[in-house]
Every structure is written in structure tokens, then in C-alpha cells.
C-alpha positions in Angstrom: 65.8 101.5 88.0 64.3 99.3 90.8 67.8 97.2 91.8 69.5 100.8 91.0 67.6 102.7 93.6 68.6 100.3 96.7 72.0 100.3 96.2 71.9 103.9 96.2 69.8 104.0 99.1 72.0 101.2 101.2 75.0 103.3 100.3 73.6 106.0 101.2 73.1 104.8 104.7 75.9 103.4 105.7 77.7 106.6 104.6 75.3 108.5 106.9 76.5 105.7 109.5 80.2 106.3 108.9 79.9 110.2 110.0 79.5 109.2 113.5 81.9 106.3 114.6 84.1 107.3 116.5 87.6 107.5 115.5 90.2 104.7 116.8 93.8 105.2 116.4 95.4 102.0 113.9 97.9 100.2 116.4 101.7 100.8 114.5 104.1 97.9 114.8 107.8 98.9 114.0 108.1 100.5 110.8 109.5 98.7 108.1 113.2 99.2 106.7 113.2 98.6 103.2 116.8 97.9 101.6 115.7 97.0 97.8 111.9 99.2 97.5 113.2 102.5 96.7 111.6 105.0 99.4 110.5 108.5 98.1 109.4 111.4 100.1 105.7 112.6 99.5 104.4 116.0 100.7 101.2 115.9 103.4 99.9 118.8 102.2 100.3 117.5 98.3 98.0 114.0 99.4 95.7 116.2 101.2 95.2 118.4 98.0 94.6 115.3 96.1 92.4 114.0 98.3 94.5 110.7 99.7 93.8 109.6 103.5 97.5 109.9 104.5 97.2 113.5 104.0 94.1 114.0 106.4 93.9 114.2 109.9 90.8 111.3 111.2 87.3 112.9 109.5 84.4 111.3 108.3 86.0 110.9 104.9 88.7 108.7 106.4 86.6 107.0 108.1 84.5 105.8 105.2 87.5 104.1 103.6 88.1 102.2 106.6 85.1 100.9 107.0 85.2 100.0 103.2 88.0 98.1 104.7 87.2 96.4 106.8 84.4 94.9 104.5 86.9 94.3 101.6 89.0 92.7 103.8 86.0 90.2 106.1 85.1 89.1 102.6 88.7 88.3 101.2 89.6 86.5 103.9 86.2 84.6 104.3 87.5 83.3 100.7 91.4 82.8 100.7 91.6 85.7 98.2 94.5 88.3 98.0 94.1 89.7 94.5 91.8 92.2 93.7 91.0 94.4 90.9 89.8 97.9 90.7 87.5 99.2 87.9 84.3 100.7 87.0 81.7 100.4 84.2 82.7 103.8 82.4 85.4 106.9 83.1 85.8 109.6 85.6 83.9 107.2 88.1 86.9 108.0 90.6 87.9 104.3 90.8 91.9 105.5 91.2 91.7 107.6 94.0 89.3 104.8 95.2 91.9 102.2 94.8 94.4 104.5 96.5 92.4 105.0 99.4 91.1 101.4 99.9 95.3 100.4 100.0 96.5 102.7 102.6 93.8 101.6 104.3 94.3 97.9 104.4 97.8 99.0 104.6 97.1 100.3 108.3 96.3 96.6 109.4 98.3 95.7 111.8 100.8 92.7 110.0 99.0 93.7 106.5 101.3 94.5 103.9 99.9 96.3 100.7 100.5 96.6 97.1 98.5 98.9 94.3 100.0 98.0 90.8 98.9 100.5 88.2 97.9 98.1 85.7 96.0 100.9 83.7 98.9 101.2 80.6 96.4 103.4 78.6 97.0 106.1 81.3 98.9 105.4 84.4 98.2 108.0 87.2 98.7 106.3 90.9 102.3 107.9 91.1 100.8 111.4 90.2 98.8 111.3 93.5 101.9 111.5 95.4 103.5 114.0 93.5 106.5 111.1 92.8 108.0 110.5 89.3 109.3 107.2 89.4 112.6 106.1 87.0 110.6 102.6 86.6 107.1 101.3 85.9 105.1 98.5 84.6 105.8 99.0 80.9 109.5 98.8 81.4 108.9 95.2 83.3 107.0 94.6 80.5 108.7 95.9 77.2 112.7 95.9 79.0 112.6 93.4 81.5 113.3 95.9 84.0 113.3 93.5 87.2 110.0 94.0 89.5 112.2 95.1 92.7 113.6 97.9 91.0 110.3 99.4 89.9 108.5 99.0 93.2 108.2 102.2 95.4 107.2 103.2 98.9 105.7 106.7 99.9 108.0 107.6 102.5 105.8 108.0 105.8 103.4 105.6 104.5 104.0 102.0 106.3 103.7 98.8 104.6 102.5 100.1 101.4 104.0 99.5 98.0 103.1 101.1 94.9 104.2 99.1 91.6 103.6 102.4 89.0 102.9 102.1 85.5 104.6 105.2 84.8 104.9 105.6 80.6 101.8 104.7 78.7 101.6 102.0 76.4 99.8 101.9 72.8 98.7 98.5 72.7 98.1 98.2 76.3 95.4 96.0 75.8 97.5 93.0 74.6 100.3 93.9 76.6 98.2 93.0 79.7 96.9 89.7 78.6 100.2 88.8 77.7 101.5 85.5 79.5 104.6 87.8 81.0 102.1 89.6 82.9 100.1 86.6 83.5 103.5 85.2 85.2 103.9 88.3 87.3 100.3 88.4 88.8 100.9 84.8 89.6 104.2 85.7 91.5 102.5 88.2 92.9 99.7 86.1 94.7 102.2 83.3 95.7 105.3 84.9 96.5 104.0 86.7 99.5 100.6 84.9 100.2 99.3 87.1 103.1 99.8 90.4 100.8 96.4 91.9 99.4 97.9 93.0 95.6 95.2 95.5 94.7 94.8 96.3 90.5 93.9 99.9 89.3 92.5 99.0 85.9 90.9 101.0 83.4 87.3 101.5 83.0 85.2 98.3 81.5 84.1 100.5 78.3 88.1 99.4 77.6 89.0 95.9 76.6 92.2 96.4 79.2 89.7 95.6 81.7 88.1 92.6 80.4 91.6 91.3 79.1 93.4 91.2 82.8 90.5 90.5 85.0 90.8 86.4 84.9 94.1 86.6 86.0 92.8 88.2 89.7 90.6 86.4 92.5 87.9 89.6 92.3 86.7 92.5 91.2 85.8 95.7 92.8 83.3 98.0 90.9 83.5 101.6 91.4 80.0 103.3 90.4 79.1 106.9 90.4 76.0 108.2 91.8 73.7 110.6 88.8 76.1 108.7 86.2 75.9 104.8 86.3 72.9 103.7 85.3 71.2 100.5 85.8 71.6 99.2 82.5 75.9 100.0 82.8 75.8 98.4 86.0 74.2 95.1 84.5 76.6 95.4 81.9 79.3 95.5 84.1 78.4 92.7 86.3 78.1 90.5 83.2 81.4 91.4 81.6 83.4 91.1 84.8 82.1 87.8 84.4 83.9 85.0 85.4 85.6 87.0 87.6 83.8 86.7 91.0 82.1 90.2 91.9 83.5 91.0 95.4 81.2 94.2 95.2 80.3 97.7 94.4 81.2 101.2 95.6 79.3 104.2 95.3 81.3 107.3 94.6 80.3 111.0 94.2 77.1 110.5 96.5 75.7 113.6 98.4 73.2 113.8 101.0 71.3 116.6 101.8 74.3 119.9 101.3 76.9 118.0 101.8 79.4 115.6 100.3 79.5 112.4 100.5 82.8 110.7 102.4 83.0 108.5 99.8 83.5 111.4 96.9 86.3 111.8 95.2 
């Protein structure tokens, strides 16, 4: 587990690194006012309890994802991309809360605008980090032709960040997302608002969901879990996220020494 053991270890440093930078306040522009994105109120103490960034004051845990940011967002913009998708090689990697995180963060980039789609129809969650229950979501785009603007939502208190929820779960989710209606929408997505970063929460790559939507996106980011992914998953990964381009990996659930890692979930 040669390749294995230096990612861990790389990971493991910068997450030692990301303890001690110091903590810079995000410069806020004027907040947005938005008259068709319906706005719903979240609790701070709820996202706190579920372990989202907006519900934390600054910490070495909110730190990590911004520092995840900034290299998510260096590398996108290196290569004209604004579509990325969020997955890992098998379940309960934390790749969700992960794609949650990584949003808000880009989100608090000064003129960047965010949007997470829940594009995981086997078991859409995103909405139940807020503690929001949403009339619309993906599956009624998708089966009802419920128009896109009156699905997407904004946690109130949380600035230029969208959320487009799946909501209901879908059967045959599989074919529903490599079905061209969703192909169309991922293309509106990407050219309607080109300076937008779309993100993707998809499911797990043990799922054919995963391998079904991810040539519709620029990238892929894999979510891998520290004393679970092996190095034969990860290989396995890389190759079926192929020909997606690999943007790169995250490691989640790391600990060093007693404590826990920022980047656990």
C-alpha cells in the first residue's frame, strides 16, 4: 500500500499545517436579495450539531475547508472548469458533509456564487443538514417538469449559496440521471451563469448513479476515508471516474495523535 501510505501521510501534514494559520475574516460584499430563490431560515445551533462551517465560530476545522478551497478553486480556474462532482469509492466516506462544507466555503469568495445540487436520487440528504424540508427537488424537475427556479433554495444567513435539493428518492435513479433532460440541465447550468462553481453530491462509485452522471461534469472530487479506503478501492476509483478528469482526493476521518482530524466528519 506503497502509493496509499503517502497520501495519507501528505494529508496528514497539511492538516497538521491547517491547525495553526491564522484565521482571516472573508471580506462580505452586499448581501444578495433574492426575489425568485426561495430563502429559508436555518438554525446555527442545528449546522453546528451537524457539523456544517456556518454553524462554527473560526477553528481549525473551518479552516481546513478553506484551505481545501482555495486549492479546489487554484486548480478550476487554472482550467476554465466550473462543474464539479462529489463522490467517493464506497459509503459512509462522509463525501456530503464534505460537499457541503467545500460550497459554503467557495461561497465566501468574494464575487463567487455557489450551487450544491443533490444529484444523489438513491438518497437525497443535503436539505437535512439544514434542518429545511423543501416543497421542491430534483426528482420533480425531473419526473413533473417542476421549473429549476422554483426548486432552488437559499439557507437564510448563508450568502451567495444555493442549494438545488433532491428531496424525494427516486427508484430508478440510475437512469434518471443519465437521461438527456438532466444532461440539458447540467449544460444550463455550466453556461447560464459561467463564473458559478455548480458542485454535484453524487452517490458512492460502488453505485452505477455515479459512473452514469460523471461525463456530464468538468471533474471529479474523491472523498476517501482513512482505516477504510484501501489501495486497491482507490485504484478502482480512479479508473472508473475515468474519463472524467480527476481534480483530486480528500482524506476524511483522519486522526493524529488523540485528536481529530479537521477534516472529519
Amino acid at each position: 500500500m506503497e502509493n496509499m501510505s503517502k497520501t495519507l501521510e501528505q494529508s496528514q501534514q497539511e492538516n497538521q499545517a491547517s491547525s495553526t494559520v491564522p484565521n482571516q475574516p472573508d471580506i462580505q460584499p452586499a448581501p444578495i436579495q433574492y426575489t425568485q430563490t426561495q430563502v429559508l431560515p436555518v438554525s446555527r445551533e442545528f449546522l453546528r450539531q451537524q457539523r456544517v462551517i456556518s454553524g462554527h465560530d473560526p477553528s481549525p476545522f473551518v479552516d481546513a475547508f478553506k484551505i481545501l478551497r482555495t486549492k479546489v478553486l487554484h486548480r478550476m480556474r487554472d482550467q476554465g472548469l466550473n462543474t464539479l462532482a462529489i463522490t467517493s469509492p464506497g459509503p459512509h466516506a462522509g463525501k456530503t458533509l464534505t460537499a457541503i462544507n467545500l460550497a459554503i466555503s467557495l461561497a465566501l469568495e468574494v464575487n463567487q456564487t455557489v450551487l450544491l445540487v443533490d444529484a444523489n436520487l438513491r438518497n437525497p440528504s443535503v436539505h437535512k443538514y439544514f434542518g429545511i424540508e423543501p416543497k421542491f427537488g430534483l426528482s420533480d424537475y425531473l419526473l413533473d417538469n417542476v421549473p429549476v427556479q422554483n426548486i432552488l433554495v437559499n439557507p437564510k444567513g448563508i450568502a451567495r449559496f444555493i442549494i438545488l435539493p433532491g428531496k424525494r428518492p427516486l427508484l430508478d435513479s440510475s437512469e434518471m440521471l443519465s437521461c438527456p433532460k438532466m444532461s440539458q440541465l447540467v449544460e444550463d447550468l455550466k453556461t447560464r451563469y459561467p463564473s458559478r462553481i455548480v458542485l454535484f453530491d453524487l452517490p458512492h462509485l460502488g453505485t452505477s448513479d455515479a459512473l452514469a452522471f460523471a461525463p456530464y461534469v468538468d471533474a471529479a472530487l474523491l472523498i476517501i476515508e482513512e482505516g477504510k479506503t484501501t489501495e486497491d478501492e482507490l485504484k478502482q476509483a480512479i479508473e472508473q471516474i475515468q474519463p472524467t478528469p480527476l481534480l483530486g482526493t480528500v482524506l476524511n476521518k483522519a486522526e493524529i495523535g488523540d485528536s481529530t482530524d479537521p477534516y472529519s466528519t
